[in-house]
C-alpha atoms as a printed R data frame, in Angstrom:
    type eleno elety resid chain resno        x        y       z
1   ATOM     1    CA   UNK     A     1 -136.862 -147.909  -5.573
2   ATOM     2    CA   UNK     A     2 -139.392 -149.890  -7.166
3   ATOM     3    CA   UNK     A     3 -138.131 -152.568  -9.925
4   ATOM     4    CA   UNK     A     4 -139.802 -151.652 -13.469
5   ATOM     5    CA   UNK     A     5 -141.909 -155.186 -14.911
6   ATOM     6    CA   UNK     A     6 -142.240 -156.455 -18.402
7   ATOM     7    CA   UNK     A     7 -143.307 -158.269 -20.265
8   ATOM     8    CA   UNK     A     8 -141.242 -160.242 -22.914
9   ATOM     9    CA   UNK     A     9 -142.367 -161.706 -25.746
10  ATOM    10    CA   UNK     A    10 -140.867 -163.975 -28.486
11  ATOM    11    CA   UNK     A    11 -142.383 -166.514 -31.229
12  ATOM    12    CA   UNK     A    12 -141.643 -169.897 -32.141
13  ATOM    13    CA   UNK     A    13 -142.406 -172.661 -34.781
14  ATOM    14    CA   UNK     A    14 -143.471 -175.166 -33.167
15  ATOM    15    CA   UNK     A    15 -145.532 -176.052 -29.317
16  ATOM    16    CA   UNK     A    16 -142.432 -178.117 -28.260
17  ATOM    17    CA   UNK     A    17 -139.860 -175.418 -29.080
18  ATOM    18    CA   UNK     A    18 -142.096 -173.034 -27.057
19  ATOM    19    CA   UNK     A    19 -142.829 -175.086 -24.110
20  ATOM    20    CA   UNK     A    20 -139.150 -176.052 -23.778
21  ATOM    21    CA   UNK     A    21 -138.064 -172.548 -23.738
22  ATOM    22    CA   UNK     A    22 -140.649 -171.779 -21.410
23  ATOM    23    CA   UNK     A    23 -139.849 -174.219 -19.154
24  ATOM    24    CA   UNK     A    24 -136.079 -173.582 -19.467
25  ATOM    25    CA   UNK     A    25 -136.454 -169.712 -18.611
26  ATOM    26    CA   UNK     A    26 -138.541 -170.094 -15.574
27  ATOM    27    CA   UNK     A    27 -136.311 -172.901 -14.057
28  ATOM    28    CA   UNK     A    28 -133.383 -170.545 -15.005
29  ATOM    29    CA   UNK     A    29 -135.411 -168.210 -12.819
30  ATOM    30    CA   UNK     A    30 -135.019 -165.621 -15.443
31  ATOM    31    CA   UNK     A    31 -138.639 -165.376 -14.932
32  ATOM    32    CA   UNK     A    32 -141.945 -165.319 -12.589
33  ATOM    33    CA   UNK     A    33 -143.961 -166.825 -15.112
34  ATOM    34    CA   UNK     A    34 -144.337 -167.257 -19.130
35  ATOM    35    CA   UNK     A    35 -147.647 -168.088 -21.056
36  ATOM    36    CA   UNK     A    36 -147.782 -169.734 -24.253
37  ATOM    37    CA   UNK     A    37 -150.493 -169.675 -26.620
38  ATOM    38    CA   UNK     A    38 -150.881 -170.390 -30.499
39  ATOM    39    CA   UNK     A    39 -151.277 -167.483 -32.983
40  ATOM    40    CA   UNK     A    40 -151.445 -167.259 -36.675
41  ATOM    41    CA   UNK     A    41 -148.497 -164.672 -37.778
42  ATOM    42    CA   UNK     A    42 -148.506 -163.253 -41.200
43  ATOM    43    CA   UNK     A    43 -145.160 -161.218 -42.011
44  ATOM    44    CA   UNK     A    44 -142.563 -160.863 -44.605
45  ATOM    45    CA   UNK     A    45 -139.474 -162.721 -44.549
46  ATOM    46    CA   UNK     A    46 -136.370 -162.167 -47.100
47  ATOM    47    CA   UNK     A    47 -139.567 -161.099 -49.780
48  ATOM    48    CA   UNK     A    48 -141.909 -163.737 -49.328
49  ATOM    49    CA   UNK     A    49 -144.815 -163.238 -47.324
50  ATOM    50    CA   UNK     A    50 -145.413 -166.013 -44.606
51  ATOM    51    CA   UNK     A    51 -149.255 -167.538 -42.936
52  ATOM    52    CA   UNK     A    52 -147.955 -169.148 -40.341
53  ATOM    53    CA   UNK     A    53 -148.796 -170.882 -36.877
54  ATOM    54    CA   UNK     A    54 -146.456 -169.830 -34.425
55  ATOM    55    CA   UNK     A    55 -146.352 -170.356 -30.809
56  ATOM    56    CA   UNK     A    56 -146.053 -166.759 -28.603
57  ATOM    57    CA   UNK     A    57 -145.045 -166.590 -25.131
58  ATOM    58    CA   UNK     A    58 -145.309 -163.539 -22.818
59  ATOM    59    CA   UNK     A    59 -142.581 -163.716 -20.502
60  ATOM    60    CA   UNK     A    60 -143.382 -162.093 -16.897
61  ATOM    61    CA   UNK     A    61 -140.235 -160.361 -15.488
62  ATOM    62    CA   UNK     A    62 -138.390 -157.465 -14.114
63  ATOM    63    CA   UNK     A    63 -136.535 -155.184 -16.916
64  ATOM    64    CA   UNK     A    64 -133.009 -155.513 -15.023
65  ATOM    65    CA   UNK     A    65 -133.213 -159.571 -15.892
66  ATOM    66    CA   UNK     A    66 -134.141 -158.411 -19.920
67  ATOM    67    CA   UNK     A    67 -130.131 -158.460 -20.982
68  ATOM    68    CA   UNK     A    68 -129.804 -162.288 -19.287
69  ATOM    69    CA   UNK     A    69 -132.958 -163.389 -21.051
70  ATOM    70    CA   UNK     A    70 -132.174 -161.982 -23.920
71  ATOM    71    CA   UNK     A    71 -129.298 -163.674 -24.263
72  ATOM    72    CA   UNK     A    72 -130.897 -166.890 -23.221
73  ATOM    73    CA   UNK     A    73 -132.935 -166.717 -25.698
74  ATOM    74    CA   UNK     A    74 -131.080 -166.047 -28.641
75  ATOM    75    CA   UNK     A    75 -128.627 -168.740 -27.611
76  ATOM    76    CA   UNK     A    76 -131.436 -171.562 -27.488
77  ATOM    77    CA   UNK     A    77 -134.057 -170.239 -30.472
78  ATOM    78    CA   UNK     A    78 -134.658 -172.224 -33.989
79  ATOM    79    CA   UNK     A    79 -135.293 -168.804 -35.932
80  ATOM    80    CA   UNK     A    80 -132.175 -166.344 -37.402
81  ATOM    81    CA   UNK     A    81 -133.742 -163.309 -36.225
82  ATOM    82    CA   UNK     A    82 -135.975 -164.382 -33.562
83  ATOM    83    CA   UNK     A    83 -138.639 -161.638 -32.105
84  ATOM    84    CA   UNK     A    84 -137.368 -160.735 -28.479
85  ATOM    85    CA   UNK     A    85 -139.491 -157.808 -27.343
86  ATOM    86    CA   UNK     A    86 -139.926 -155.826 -24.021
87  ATOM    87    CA   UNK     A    87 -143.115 -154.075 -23.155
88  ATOM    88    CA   UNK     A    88 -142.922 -152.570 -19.872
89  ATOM    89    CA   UNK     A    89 -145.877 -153.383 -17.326
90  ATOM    90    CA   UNK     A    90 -147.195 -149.797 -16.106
91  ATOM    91    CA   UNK     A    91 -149.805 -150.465 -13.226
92  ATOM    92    CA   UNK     A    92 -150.488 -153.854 -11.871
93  ATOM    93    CA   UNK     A    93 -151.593 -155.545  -8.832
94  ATOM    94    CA   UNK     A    94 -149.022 -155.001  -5.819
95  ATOM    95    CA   UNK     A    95 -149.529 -158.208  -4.560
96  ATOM    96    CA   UNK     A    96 -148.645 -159.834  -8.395
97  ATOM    97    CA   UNK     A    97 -145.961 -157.531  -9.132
98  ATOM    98    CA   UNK     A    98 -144.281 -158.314  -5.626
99  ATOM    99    CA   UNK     A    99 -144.737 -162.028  -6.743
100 ATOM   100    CA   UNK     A   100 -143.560 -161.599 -10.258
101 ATOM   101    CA   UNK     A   101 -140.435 -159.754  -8.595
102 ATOM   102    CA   UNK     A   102 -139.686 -162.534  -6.234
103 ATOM   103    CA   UNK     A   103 -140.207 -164.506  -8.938
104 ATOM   104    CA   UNK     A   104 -137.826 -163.389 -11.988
105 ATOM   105    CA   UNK     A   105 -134.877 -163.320  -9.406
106 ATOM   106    CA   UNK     A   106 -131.853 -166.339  -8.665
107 ATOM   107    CA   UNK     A   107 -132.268 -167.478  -5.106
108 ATOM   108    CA   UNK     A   108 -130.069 -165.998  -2.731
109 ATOM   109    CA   UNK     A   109 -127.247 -169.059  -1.673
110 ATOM   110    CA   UNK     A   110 -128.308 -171.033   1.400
111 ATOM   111    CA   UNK     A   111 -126.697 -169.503   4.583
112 ATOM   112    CA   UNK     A   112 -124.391 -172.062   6.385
């Protein structure tokens, strides 16, 4: 059976907040990978509508880790209702998607 990848992606305020959570989700190995770049956002928020710069990272992974990272997310985000979206990755390279597998998953335990 072959594991379904996705991509995640979520928004932040500011370039530290982004590269922290970055950071934190691939050492948490809830990840293969995760890109951050700045974008300019425009959207409404409780009636106002909001210009800003805001820092979005696409989060390489497999859809059975999306629950955990999820949750990892929400618990370490700035924003009340923080973005947190899966797009599922169709076709890719085999040798990437193999990668990004091996990747997004806890090491086994060291055998004794």
């Amino acid at each position: 059976m072959e594991t379904q990848a996705c991509i995640v992606m979520t928004t932040t305020g500011t370039e530290d907040e982004a590269e922290a959570l970055a950071a934190a989700i691939v050492e948490a190995q809830l990840a293969a990978c995760v890109q951050v770049q700045r974008v300019r956002s425009f959207y409404r928020w409780q009636g106002v509508l909001h210009r800003e710069p805001e820092w979005l990272l696409s989060i390489k992974t497999i859809g059975e880790r999306y629950a955990a990272l999820e949750a990892f997310i929400r618990e370490r985000h700035s924003y009340q209702t923080p973005e947190i979206v899966q797009v599922p990755i169709a076709c890719g390279s085999a040798d990437y998607l193999h990668w990004l597998d091996a990747g997004s998953r806890p090491a086994p335990p060291p055998q004794a």
